[in-house]
GUGUNU-240023 format. One record per atom (N, C-alpha, C): residue in one letter; x, y, z. Coordinates in steps of 0.2 Angstrom, whole numbers, padded with zeros to 4 digits, always signed. Example, Ala and Ser with C-alpha at 12.3 -4.5 7.8 and 13.67 -1.06 7.14 Angstrom:
A+0066-0028+0039
A+0062-0022+0039
A+0066-0016+0039
S+0064-0011+0035
S+0068-0005+0036
S+0064+0000+0039
***
This chain:
X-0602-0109-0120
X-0598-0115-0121
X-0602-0121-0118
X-0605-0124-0124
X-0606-0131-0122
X-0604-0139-0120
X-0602-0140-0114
X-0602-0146-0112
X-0602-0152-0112
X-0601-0159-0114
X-0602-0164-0114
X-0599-0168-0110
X-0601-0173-0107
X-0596-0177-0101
X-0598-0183-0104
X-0594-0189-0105
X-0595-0194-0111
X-0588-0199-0108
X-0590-0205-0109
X-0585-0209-0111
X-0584-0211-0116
X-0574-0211-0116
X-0571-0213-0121
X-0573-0219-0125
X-0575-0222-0133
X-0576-0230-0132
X-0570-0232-0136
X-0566-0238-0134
X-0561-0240-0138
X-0555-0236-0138
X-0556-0235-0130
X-0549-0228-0131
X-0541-0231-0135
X-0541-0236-0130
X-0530-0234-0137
X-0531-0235-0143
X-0538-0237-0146
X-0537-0236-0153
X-0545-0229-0157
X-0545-0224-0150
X-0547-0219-0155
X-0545-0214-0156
X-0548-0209-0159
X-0544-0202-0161
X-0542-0198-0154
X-0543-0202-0148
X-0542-0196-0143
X-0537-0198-0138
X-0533-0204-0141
X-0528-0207-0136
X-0522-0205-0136
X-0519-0202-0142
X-0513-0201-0142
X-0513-0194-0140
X-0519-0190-0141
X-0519-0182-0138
X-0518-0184-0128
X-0524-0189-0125
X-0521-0190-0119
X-0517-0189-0118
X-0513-0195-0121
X-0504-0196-0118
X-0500-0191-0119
X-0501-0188-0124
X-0499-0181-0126
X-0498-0176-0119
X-0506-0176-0118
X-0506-0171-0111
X-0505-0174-0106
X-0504-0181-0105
X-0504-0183-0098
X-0493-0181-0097
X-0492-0181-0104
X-0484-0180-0102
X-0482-0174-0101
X-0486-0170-0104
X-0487-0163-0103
X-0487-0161-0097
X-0496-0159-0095
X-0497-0158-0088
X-0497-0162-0082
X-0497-0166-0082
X-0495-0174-0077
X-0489-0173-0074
X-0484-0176-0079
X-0477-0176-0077
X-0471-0172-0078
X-0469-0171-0085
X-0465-0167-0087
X-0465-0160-0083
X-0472-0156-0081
X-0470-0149-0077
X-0470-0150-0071
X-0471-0156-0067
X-0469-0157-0060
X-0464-0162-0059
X-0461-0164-0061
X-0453-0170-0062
X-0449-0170-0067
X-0444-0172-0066
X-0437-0173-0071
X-0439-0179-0073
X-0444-0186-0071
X-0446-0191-0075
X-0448-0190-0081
X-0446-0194-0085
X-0451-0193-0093
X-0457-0199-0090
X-0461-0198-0094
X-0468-0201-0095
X-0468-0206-0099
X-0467-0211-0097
X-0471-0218-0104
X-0477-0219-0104
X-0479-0220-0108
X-0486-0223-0110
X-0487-0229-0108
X-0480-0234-0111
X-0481-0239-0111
X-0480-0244-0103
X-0478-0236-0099
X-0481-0240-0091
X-0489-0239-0090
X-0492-0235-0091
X-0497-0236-0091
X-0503-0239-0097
X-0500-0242-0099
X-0505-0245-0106
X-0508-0251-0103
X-0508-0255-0100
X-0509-0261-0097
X-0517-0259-0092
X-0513-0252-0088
X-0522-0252-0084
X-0525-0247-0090
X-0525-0243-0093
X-0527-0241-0099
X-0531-0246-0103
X-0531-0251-0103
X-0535-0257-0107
X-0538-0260-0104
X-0538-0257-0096
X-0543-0262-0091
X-0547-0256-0088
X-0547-0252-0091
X-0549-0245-0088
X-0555-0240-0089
X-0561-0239-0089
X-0564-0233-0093
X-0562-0226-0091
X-0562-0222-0098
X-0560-0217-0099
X-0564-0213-0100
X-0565-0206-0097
X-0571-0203-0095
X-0567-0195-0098
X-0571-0192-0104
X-0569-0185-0106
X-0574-0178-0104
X-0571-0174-0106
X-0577-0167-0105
X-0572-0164-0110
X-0579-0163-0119
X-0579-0161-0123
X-0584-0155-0124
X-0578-0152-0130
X-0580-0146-0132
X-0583-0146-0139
X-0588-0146-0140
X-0590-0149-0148
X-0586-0158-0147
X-0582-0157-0151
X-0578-0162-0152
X-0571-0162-0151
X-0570-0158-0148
X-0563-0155-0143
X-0563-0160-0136
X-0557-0162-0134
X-0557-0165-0128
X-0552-0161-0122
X-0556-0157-0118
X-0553-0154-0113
X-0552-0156-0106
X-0554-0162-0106
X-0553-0165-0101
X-0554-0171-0098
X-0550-0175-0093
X-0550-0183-0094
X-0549-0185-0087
X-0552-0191-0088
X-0552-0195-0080
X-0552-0203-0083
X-0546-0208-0079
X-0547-0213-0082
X-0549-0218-0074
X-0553-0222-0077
X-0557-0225-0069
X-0556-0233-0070
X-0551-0234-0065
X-0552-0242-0066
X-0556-0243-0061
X-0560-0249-0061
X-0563-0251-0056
X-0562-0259-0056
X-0562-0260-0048
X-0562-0267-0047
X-0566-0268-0041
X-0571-0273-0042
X-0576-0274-0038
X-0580-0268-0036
X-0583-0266-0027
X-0586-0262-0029
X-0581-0252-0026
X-0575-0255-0030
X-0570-0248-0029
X-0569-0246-0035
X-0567-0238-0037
X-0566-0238-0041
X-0559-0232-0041
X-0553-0235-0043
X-0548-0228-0043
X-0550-0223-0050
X-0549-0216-0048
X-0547-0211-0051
X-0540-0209-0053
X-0539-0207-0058
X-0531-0206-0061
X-0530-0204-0067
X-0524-0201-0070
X-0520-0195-0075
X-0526-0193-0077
X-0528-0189-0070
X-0534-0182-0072
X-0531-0177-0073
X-0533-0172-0080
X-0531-0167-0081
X-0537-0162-0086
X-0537-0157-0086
X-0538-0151-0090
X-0534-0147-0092
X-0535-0148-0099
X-0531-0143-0103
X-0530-0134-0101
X-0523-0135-0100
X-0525-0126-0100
X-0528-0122-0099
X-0530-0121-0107
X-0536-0114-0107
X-0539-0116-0105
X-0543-0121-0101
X-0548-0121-0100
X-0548-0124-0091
X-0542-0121-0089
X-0542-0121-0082
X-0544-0116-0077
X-0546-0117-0072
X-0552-0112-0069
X-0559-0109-0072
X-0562-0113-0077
X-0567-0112-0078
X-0574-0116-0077
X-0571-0120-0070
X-0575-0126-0067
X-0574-0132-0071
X-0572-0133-0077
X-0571-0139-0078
X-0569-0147-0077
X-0566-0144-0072
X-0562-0151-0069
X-0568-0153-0066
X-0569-0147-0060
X-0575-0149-0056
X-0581-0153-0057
X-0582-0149-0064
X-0590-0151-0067
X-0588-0158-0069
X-0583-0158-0071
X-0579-0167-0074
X-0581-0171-0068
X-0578-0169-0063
X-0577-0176-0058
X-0585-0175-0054
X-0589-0171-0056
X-0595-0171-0054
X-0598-0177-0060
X-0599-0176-0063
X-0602-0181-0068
X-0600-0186-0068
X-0595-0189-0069
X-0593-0195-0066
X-0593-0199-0059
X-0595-0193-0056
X-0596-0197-0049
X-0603-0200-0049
X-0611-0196-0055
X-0616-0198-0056
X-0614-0205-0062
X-0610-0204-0064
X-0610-0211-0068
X-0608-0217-0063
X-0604-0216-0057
X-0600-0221-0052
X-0608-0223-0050
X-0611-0218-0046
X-0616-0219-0043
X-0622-0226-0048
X-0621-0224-0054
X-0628-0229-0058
X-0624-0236-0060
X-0617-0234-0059
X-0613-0242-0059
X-0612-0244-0051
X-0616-0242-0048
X-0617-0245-0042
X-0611-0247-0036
X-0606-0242-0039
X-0598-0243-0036
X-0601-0240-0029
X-0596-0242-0024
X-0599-0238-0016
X-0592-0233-0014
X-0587-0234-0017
X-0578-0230-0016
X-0576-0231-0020
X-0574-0221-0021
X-0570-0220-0027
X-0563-0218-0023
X-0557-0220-0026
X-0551-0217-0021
X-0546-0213-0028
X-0544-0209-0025
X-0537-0206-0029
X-0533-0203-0025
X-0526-0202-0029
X-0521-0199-0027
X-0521-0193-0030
X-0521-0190-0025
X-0519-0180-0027
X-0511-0179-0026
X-0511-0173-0031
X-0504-0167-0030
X-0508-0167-0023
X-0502-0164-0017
X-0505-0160-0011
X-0507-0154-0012
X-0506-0151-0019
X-0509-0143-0020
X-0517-0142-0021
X-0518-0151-0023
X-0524-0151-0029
X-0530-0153-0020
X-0527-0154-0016
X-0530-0159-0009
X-0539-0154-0009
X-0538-0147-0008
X-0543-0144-0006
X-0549-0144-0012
X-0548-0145-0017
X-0550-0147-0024
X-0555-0152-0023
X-0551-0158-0022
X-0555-0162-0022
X-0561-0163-0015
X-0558-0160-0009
X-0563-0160-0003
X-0570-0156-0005
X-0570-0149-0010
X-0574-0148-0012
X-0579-0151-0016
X-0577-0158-0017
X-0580-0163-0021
X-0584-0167-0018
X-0582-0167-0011
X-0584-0171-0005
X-0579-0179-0004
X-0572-0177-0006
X-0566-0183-0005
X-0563-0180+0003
X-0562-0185+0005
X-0562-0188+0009
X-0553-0188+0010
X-0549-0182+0015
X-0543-0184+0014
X-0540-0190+0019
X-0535-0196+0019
X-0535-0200+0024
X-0528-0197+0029
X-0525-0194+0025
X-0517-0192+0026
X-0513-0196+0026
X-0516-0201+0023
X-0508-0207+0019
X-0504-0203+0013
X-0500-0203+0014
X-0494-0200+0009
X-0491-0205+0004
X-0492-0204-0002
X-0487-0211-0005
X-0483-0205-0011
X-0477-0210-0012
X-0474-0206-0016
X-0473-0209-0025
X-0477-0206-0028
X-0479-0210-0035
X-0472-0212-0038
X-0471-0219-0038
X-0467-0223-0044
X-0466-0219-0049
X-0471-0215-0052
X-0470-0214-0061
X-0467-0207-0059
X-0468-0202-0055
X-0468-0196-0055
X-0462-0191-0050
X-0463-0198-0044
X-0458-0196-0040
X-0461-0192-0035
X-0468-0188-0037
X-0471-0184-0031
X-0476-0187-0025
X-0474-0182-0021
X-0479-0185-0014
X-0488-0183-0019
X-0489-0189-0015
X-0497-0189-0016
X-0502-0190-0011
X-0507-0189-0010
X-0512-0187-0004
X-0518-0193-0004
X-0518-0198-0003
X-0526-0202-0004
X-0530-0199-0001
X-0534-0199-0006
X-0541-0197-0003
X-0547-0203-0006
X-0554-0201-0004
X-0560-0206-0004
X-0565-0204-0006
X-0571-0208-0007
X-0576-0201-0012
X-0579-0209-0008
X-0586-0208-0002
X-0590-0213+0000
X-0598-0211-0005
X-0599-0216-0012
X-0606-0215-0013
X-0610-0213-0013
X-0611-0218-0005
X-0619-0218-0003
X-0619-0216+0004
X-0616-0213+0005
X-0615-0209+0012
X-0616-0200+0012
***
């Protein structure tokens, strides 16, 4: 199985944004909350956003969307599909992306975890702070963690 790690160009208007939103309400929200999932709360950082995929030929099994402002950049409604969970995916995902952060010259990446997902990303070398926030859109506790570049 060959992998590709790519960004999105023109995401809300290409062939791969409505399968996002599709899985973001899927795997995101809908199996861990009674909230439904709008899009159109997140379309706004979506437009100010890069969207980063790990394709399969031309299959998209997995996504990270990275805003950055200044030289920080948040991660968020990361997910892999399914079948293609536990077979390093995610991992190899947010590994690639971290060499893309690094050549954009970012110095902090921050995201918010599920608390289940926390060991996951330490393995990646994030950084847990033990701030707890509870997500507006989801309702669940989340864990900030920190990803230092150049450290």
């Amino acid at each position: 199985m060959a992998i590709d790690f790519n960004f999105i160009e023109s995401f809300t208007t290409s062939k791969y944004y409505q399968e996002v939103i599709n899985c973001r309400s899927r795997l995101l929200f809908n199996s861990h909350t009674n909230s439904p999932y709008s899009y159109l709360e997140d379309l706004e950082e979506d437009l100010q956003s890069y969207h980063y995929g790990a394709f399969e030929g031309e299959n998209l099994i997995g996504y990270v969307r990275l805003y950055i402002n200044g030289d920080t950049a948040k991660l968020s409604r990361i997910f892999v599909k399914d079948q293609y969970r536990g077979t390093g995916i995610g991992y190899k995902t947010i590994k690639s992306l971290l060499e893309e952060c690094r050549e954009k010259s970012l110095d902090k990446l921050v995201l918010f975890s599920r608390l289940d997902a926390v060991d996951f990303y330490k393995k990646l070398g994030f950084v847990n702070t033990d701030e707890i926030i509870v997500s507006p859109t989801s309702g669940l506790e989340l864990n900030k963690m920190v990803f230092y570049i150049n450290s």
